[in-house]
C-alpha positions, 0 to 999 in steps of 0.5 A: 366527734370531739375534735381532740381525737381527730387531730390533737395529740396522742394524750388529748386524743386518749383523754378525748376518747375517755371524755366521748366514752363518759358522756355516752355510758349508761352506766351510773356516775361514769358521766361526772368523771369525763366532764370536762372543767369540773372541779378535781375534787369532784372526779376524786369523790366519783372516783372512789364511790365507783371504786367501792361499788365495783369492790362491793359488787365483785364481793357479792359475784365471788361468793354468788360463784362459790355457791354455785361452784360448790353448791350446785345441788340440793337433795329433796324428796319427791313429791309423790310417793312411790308404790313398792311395786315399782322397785325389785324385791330385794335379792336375798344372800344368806350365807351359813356360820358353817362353812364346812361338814365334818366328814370332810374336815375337822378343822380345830383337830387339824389345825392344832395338829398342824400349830403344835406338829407342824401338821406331820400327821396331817394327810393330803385331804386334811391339809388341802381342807385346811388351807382351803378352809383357812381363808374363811376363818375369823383371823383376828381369833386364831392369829395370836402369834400371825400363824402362816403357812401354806403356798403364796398362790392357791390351785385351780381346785381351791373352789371345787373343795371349797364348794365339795365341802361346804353344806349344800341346798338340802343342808341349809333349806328347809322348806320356804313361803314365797309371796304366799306359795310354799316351795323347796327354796329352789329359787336360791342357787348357789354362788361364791362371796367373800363368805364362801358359798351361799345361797342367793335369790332375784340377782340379776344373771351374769352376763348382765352383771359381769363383762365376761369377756374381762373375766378369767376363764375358770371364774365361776358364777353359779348362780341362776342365769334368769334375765331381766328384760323389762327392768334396769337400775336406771330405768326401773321397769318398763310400762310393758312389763308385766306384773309376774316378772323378773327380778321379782317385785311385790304387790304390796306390803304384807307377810304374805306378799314377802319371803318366810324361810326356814333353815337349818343346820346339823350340830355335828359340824359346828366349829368353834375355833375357825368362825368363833363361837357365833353359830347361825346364818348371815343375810344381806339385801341388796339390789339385783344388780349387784354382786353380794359382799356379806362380811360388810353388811349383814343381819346376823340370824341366830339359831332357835330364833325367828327374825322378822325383818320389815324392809323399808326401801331408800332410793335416790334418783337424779335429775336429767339437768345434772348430767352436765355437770361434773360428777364430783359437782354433783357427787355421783355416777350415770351408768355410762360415765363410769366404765367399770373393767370387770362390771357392765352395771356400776353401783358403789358397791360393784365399783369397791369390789373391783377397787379392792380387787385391782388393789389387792393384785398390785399389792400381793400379787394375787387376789382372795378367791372372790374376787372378779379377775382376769385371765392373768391374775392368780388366786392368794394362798394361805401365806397371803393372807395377812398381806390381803388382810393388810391391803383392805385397810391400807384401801380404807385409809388411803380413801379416807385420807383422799376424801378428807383432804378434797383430793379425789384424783389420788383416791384410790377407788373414788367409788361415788355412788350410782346417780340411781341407787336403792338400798334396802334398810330392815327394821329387825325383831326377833323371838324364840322358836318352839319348833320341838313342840310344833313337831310334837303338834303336827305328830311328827316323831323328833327322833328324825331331826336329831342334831338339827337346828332351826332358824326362821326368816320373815321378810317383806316391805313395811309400807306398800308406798315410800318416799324417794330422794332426788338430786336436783339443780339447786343452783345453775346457770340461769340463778347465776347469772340472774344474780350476777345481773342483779348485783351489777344494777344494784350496784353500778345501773349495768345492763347487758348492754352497758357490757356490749356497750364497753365493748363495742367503745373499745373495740369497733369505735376505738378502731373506727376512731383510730382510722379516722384520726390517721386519714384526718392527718393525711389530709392535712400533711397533704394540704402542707404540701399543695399549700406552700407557707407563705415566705417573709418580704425581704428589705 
């Protein structure tokens, strides 16, 4: 050991510890800044080029950080296909343009009524019809001067007329083509979306959509309470399940392994004023494990029209070495990371419908009749229709404000989508539909569908195998290191254990040589003791 840190001074003693540090590293050209009686200008010239290799190489691990911070993930497709009987058929919502029968409620009579005589000539039935209806009608057409009136808060009854007044099963469906075997519809029951009553098919029960115990009381659900025990959205279906299971699934891609519906409409209750002048049905495919929310996203299937709709299924699967990672790192949600209140299984979809739900209630006090809600929570009347109305984009603009400036925990919804997700796409063609002379053909008297309409669907997979996308790792742990590794013996001849090397001259020696130093100048206060100084002679 240099001597100088044993017994000289603090200063040497440091510079001692610098020159043994110096000729013991492995590191590149730290060994000519130690050397002792060298030339200063040579400890200049090595202390700048170590300063720009440790400038240089501290460059390259920033901007090796930031790519994995930011950039930890990479969407592939798979590497194999994926057959079509390994996903749901999609459920299928069709929702009628026609939301009410005649008999029940003329709505443009009693709406001018109640425009241009406050509707004093209204009865209790009409004007009950009419605010009950109101919330379904086009607002922008009708609202020329933001007519409001009614109460703040709808009764308990507002869905029991709603669903009284709407066309029934018998009123919409005429006879349907399911995977090749002909049938009533009976497949398709009844539920409440944000267009009124529809009709729905291959959804997953309630119980296993909804926490029911978070939801209000009178909530109602109507929709067919079949379960799915061999499938989940995550999951898929499991190896057990058998082919004729639920939701159903398709063995192939063809008309006959898909859906032809016929429907219908009576003339006589068609309205122009509430739902303008666009007379048909609305559909929407989505997953089985989702609640429908139509006036999003719909194909529009117009009367006298056939509409061949070739679904091409996209799903999106992720990784088990991404759930490490933070969900906004890799820009979705495992089922069990996201809790919703109202939901047991969270989509992006799911999750927005609630946002809206909780947002709504904050805002007007109230939510639409739609909407999941608690015990709690009261359903809007008519005069709350423009302060929903108004909520929703309030909603859309405070996310897209949120998400362009990067500050997701302001957002209010913050809706990612699911780590596992499928949407089903359509590729859509349409003709005219010759059903009068069809009729004619099968010698069936057209005086028994007076005042009827028809309208045709055709739905099926177009290819019997697609190609998934994947989330995966693009970017972890093992790739930064490595490169920060790299860099640092590109740059500086560091290994990992030039680093344990510093610390062990910094810690254990420092210590070590500290001890030694105090117990060397011990000794040698005591030998000053025992050893007098020897006294000058006197004259």
């Amino acid at each position: 050991m240099n001597r100088n840190i044993r017994s000289g001074s603090f200063r040497k003693a440091l510079w001692g510890f610098f020159s043994d540090y110096c000729d013991n590293s492995s590191i590149h050209g730290v060994k000519y800044l130690g050397e002792r009686r060298r030339p200063w200008t040579e400890r200049v010239w090595w202390c700048i080029a170590f300063v720009l290799s440790i400038s240089g190489c501290s460059i390259f691990i920033w901007s090796s950080w930031t790519k994995w911070n930011q950039s930890p993930v990479i969407v592939t497709f798979a590497d194999k296909s994926t057959p079509v009987w390994q996903i749901p058929f999609p459920a299928i919502t069709i929702c009628p343009e026609t939301k009410f029968k005649m008999e029940y409620l003329n709505f443009t009579k009693a709406f001018v009524n109640w425009r241009d005589n406050d509707g004093s000539n209204l009865t209790e039935k009409e004007k009950l019809g009419l605010e009950t209806v109101y919330h379904l009608c086009n607002h922008d057409i009708i609202h020329e001067e933001h007519y409001s009136f009614g109460s703040d808060y709808a009764n308990d009854s507002l869905l029991e007329t709603l669903e009284e007044m709407a066309p029934n099963h018998y009123d919409v469906f005429f006879v349907c083509l399911i995977l090749s075997n002909a049938s009533r519809c009976d497949s398709f029951t009844t539920i409440v979306t944000d267009e009124g009553i529809c009709f729905t098919s291959n959804l997953l029960s309630a119980p296993e959509i909804y926490r029911q115990s978070h939801m209000h009381s009178d909530y109602s659900y109507h929709w067919q309470e079949r379960k799915a025990d061999h499938w989940t959205l995550e999951e898929g279906y499991d190896a057990k399940a058998p082919l004729q299971t639920y939701p159903e699934r398709v063995l192939g891609a063809s008309v006959r392994a898909g859906y032809f519906i016929w429907l219908q409409l009576n003339t006589e209750n068609f309205d122009y004023m509430c739902r303008g002048p666009v007379q048909g049905f609305r559909i929407l495919l989505h997953t089985p494990a989702e609640i429908p929310q139509v006036s999003r996203h719909y194909i529009s299937i117009p009367l006298n029209q056939v509409i061949t709709v070739s679904v091409k299924p996209s799903m999106f699967s992720t990784s088990k070495a991404l759930k490490n990672y933070e969900p906004t790192r890799r820009q979705c949600y495992f089922n069990h990371e996201r809790q919703l209140h109202f939901f047991r299984i969270y989509t992006q979809r799911n999750c927005n419908l609630e946002c809206l739900s909780l947002y709504t209630k904050k805002k007007c006090g109230c939510v639409r009749f739609f909407m999941p809600r608690d015990n709690d929570t009261l359903i809007c009347g008519t005069a709350k229709v423009s302060c929903y109305n108004a909520v929703e984009y309030e909603l859309l603009r405070a996310e897209v404000t949120a998400d362009l400036q990067k500050n997701y925990s302001h957002s209010p919804c913050n809706c990612l989508p699911a780590c596992t997700s499928i949407v089903y796409d359509a590729e859509i063609s349409q003709t005219d539909v010759e059903w009068r002379k069809m009729l004619n053909a099968y010698r069936v008297p057209e005086g028994e569908f007076n005042g009827t309409q028809f309208a045709a669907i055709s739905l099926f997979f177009k290819d019997t195998q697609f190609i998934t996308s994947r989330r995966s790792e693009l970017y972890g742990w093992t790739h930064f290191i490595a490169n920060c590794g790299g860099l640092l013996g590109l740059f500086m001849g560091v290994s990992l254990l030039s680093i344990i090397e510093i610390i062990y001259f910094f810690t254990i020696r420092l210590r070590n040589n500290f001890l030694m130093r105090r117990r060397c100048k011990n000794i040698i206060s005591k030998i000053n003791v025992i050893v007098p100084k020897p006294q000058k002679a006197t004259v």
